[in-house]
C-alpha positions in Angstrom: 79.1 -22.8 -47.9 81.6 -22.9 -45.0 85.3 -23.2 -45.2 86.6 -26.4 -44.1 88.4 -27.1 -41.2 92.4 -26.3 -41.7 94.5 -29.7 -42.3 96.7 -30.2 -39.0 99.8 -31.9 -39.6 98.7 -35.6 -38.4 96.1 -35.6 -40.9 96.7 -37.3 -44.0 93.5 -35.6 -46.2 91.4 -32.8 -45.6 87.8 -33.7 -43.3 85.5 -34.4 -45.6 87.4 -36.4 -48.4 85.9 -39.2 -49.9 86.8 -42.2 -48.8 88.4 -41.0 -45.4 87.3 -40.7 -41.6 88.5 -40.0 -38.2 91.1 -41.8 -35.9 92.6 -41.3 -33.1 96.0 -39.6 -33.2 98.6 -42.2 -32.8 100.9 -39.5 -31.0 98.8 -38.5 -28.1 96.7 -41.9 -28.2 93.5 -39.3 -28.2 94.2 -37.2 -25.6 94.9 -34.1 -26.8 98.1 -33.3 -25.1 101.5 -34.6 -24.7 103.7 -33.4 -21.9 100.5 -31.3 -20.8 100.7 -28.8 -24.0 98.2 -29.2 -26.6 99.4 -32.1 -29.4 100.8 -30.5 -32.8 100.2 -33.4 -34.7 95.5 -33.5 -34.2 95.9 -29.5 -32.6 94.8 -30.9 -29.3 91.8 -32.8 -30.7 93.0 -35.8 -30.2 91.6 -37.3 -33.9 93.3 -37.3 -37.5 91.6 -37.5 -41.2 92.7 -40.5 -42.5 92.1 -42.0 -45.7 89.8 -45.7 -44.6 89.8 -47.3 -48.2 90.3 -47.2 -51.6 87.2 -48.2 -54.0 
C-alpha cells in the first residue's frame, strides 16, 4: 500500500481523512506561488486537506 502524501503546513488533516477534501489555499488563492517562489503553506500546489464536516 503506498505511503501517503506528506501533510504541508496549510493542511489541516492528512489526504485521505474521513470526512475531509481539498480547497484552495487561502494564501496563494490557488496559484502555487507567492512572490514567484513556490507557496510554503500547499508546497506550490495550490490546494489544502481540509476537514468539510463533521457526522
Amino acid at each position: 500500500m503506498p505511503e501517503p502524501p506528506d501533510l504541508n503546513p496549510g493542511d489541516e488533516v492528512k489526504p485521505g481523512t474521513p470526512q475531509s477534501g481539498e480547497h484552495v489555499c487561502p494564501a496563494c488563492s490557488g496559484f502555487g506561488q507567492v512572490a514567484g517562489a513556490p507557496c510554503r503553506q500547499c508546497g506550490g500546489t495550490g490546494r489544502i486537506t481540509a476537514l468539510i464536516g463533521d457526522a
